[in-house]
C-alpha positions as CSV (number, residue, x, y, z in Angstrom):
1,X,134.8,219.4,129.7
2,X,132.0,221.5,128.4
3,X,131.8,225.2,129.7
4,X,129.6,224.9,132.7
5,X,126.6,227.4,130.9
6,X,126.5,224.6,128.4
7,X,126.4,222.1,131.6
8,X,123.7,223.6,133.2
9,X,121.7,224.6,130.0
10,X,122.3,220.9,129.1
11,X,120.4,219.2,132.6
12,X,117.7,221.7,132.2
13,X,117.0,220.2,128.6
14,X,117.3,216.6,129.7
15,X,115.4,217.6,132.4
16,X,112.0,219.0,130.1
17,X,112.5,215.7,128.2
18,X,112.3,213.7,130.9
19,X,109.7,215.8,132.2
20,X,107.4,215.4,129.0
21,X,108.0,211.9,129.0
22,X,107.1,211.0,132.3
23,X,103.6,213.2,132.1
24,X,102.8,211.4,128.7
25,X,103.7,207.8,130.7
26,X,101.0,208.8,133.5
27,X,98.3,209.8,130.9
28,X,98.3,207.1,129.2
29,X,99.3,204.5,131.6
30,X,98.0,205.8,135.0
31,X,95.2,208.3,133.7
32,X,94.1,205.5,130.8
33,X,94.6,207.2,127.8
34,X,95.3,204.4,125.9
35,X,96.6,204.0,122.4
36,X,94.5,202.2,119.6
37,X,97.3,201.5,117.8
38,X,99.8,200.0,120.8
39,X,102.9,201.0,119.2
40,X,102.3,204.8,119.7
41,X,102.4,204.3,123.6
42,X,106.2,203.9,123.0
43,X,106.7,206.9,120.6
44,X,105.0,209.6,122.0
45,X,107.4,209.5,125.2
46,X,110.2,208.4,123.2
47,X,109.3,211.6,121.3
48,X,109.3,213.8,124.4
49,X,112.9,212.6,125.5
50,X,114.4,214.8,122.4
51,X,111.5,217.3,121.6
52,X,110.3,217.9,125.2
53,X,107.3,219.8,126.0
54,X,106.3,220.4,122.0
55,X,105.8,216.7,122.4
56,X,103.9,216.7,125.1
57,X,102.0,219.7,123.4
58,X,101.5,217.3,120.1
59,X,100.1,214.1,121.9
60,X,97.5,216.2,123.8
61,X,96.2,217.4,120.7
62,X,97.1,214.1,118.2
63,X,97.8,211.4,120.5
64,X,95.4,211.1,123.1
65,X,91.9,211.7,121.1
66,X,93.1,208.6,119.6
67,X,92.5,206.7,122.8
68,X,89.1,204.8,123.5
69,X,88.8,206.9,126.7
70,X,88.7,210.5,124.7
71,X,86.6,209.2,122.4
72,X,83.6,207.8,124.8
73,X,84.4,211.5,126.0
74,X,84.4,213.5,123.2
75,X,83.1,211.6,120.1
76,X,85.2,210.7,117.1
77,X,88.8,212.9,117.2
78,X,88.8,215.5,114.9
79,X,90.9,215.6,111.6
80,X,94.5,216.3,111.5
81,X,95.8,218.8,109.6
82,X,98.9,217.2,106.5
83,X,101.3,218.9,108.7
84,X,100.3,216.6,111.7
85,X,100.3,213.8,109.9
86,X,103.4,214.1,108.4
87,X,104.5,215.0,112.3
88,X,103.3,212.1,113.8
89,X,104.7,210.1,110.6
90,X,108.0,211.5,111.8
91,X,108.3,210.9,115.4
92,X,106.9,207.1,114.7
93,X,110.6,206.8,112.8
94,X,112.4,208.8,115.0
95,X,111.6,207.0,118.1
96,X,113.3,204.0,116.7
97,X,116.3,206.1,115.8
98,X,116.1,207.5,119.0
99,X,115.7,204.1,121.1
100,X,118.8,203.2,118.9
101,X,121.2,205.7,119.4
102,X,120.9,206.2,123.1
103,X,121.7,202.1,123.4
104,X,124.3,202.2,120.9
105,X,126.3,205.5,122.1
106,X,126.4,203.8,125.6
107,X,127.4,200.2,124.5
108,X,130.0,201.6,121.8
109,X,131.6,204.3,124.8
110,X,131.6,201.6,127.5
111,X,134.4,199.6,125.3
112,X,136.4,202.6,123.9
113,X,135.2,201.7,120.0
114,X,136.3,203.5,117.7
115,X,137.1,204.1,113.6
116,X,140.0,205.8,112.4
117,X,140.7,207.2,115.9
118,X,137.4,208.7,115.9
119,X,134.7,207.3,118.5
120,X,132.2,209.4,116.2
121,X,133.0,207.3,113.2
122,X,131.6,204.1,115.3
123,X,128.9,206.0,116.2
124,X,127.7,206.4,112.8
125,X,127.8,202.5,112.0
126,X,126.6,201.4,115.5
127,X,123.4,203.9,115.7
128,X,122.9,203.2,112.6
129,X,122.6,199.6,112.5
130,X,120.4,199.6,116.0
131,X,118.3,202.5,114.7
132,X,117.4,200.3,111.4
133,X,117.0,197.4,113.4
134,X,114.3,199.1,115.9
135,X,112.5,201.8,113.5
136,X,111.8,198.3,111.3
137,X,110.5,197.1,114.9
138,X,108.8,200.3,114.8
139,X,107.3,200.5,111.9
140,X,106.0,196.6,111.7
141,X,104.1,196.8,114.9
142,X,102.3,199.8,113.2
143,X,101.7,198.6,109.6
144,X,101.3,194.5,110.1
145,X,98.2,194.9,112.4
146,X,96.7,197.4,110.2
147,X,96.9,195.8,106.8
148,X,96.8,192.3,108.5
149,X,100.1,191.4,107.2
150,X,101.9,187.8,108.4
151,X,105.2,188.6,110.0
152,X,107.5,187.9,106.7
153,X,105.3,190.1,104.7
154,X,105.0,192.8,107.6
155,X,108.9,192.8,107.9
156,X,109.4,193.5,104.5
157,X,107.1,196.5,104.4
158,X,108.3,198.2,107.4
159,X,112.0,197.6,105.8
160,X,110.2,199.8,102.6
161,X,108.3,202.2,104.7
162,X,111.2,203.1,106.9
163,X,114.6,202.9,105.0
164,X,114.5,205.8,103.1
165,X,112.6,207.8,106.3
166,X,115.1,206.5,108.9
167,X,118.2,207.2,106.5
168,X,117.3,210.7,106.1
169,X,116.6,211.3,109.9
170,X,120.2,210.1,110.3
171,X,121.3,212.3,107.8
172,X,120.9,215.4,109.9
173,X,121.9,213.3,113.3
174,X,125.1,212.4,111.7
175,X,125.8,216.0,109.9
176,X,124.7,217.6,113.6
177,X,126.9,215.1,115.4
178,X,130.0,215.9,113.0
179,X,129.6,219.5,113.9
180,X,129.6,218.8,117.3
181,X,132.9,216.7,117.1
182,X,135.4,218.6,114.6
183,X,134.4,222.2,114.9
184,X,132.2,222.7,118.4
185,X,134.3,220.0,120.2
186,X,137.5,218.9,118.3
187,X,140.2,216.8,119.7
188,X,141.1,216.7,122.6
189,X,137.8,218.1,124.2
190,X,135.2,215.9,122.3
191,X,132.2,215.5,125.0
192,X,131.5,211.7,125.4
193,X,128.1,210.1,126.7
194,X,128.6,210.6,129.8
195,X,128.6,214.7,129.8
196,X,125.0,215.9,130.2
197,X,125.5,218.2,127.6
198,X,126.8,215.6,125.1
199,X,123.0,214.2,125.2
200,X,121.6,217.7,125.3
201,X,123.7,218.2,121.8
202,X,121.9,214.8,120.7
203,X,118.9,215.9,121.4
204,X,119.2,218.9,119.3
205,X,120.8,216.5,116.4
206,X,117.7,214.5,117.0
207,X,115.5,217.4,116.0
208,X,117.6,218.3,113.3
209,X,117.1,214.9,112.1
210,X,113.1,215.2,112.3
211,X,113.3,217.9,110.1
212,X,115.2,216.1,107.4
213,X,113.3,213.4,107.2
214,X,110.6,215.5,107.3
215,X,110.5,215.6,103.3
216,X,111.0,211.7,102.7
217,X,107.9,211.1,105.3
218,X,105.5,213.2,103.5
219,X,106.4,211.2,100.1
220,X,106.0,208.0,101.6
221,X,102.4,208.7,103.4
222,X,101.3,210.3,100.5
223,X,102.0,207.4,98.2
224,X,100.6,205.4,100.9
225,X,103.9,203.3,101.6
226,X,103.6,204.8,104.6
227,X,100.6,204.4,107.2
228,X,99.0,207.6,108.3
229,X,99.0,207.8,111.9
C-alpha cells in the first residue's frame, strides 16, 4: 500500500490530467477547434493525461491556432519557436507510448504476467511492443497524408521516424519505472495498476521519458526524418 500522502497526492495528479484532457476534448470537439492535421486531436489530450495543465497550456498556444476556426479568426498562426517544435515533435511520440502503456499495464496485471518473478520485467516487453505498434500508428497518420505516401511506403517511414524517438522515451519510462519497483517500492510492497499512485508514478516516468527523447526528436526533425508539427 502506498502511504496515504502519496494516495491523495496521487488522485490529485490523475485528477489535473484528466482535467486537461477533458477541456482540450471540448475545444476541439464541442467548441470546434479542429485539427488540420487529424492525428493531433488524439495527442494533445493524450498529452494532457501525463503532463496535465502544461499540456493544456501548450495546445492553447500550438495546437489550436492550427485549427481552421483560429485561423478565419486570427489569420495565419504565428511561428513556433525550435523548442515548440521539438515539443510538439515529442508529445506526437509519446502519445503512442502513452496509449500503449496504459493498455498494456492493465492487460499484463489482469493475468498475473510476469518475467523472472518480476511483473515489471513484462512490463518492459509488453509496453514496449504496444507502444511501437501505436507510436508507428501515430506517426503514419501524421507523415503518409503529408508527403502523400501509399500505406507500404507510409509504414515504413513512420517505423524510421519513430524507432529511435519512441526507444529513447522508453528509456527514461523504463529507468523511472525500475526506480519505482527496487528502491521506492521493492518486494513485497511493489504498487500495481490498480493503486492511484502507481499511475501517478507513471505519469511522472512519462515525463521523464519526454525529456529523453527530447534529444533524438530534435535530430530527426532537423534532418527532416521527422515531420515538423
Amino acid at each position: 500500500m502506498a502511504p496515504r500522502w502519496l494516495t491523495v497526492l496521487a488522485w490529485c495528479g490523475l485528477g489535473l490530467g484528466f482535467a486537461s484532457a477533458i477541456w482540450i476534448l471540448l475545444d476541439i470537439y464541442v467548441r470546434r477547434y479542429r485539427q488540420r492535421m487529424p492525428v493531433m486531436e488524439a495527442v494533445w489530450p493524450v498529452t494532457a493525461l501525463y503532463f496535465g495543465p502544461a499540456a493544456a497550456v501548450g495546445y492553447h498556444r500550438w495546437g489550436r491556432p492550427k485549427s481552421r476556426r483560429w485561423q478565419r479568426e486570427h489569420g495565419d498562426p504565428p511561428d513556433k519557436p525550435g523548442y515548440a517544435t521539438t515539443a510538439v515533435g515529442v508529445s506526437h511520440c509519446g502519445a503512442g507510448c502513452t496509449l500503449g502503456d496504459i493498455v498494456s499495464e492493465f492487460a499484463l496485471f489482469s493475468i498475473g504476467a510476469t518475467v523472472a518473478g518480476e511483473a515489471v520485467y513484462a512490463s518492459y516487453i509488453g509496453d514496449y511492443i504496444l507502444a511501437l505498434a501505436l507510436g508507428v500508428v501515430f506517426q503514419y497518420f501524421a507523415i503518409a497524408p503529408m508527403r502523400g505516401l501509399s500505406l507500404r511506403k507510409g509504414l515504413v517511414e513512420a517505423v524510421k521516424a519513430d524507432f529511435l524517438s519512441l526507444t529513447a522515451f522508453q528509456v527514461g519510462l523504463f529507468g523511472w519505472m525500475a526506480l519505482t519497483a527496487f528502491v521506492f517500492f521493492p518486494a513485497p510492497h511493489h504498487l500495481h495498476p490498480s493503486d492511484a499512485a502507481y499511475w501517478f508514478l507513471m505519469q511522472i516516468g512519462m515525463i521523464v521519458g519526454f525529456f529523453t527523447a527530447w534529444p533524438v526528436n530534435t535530430r530527426l526533425i532537423r534532418r527532416g526524418i521527422k515531420e515538423a508539427m
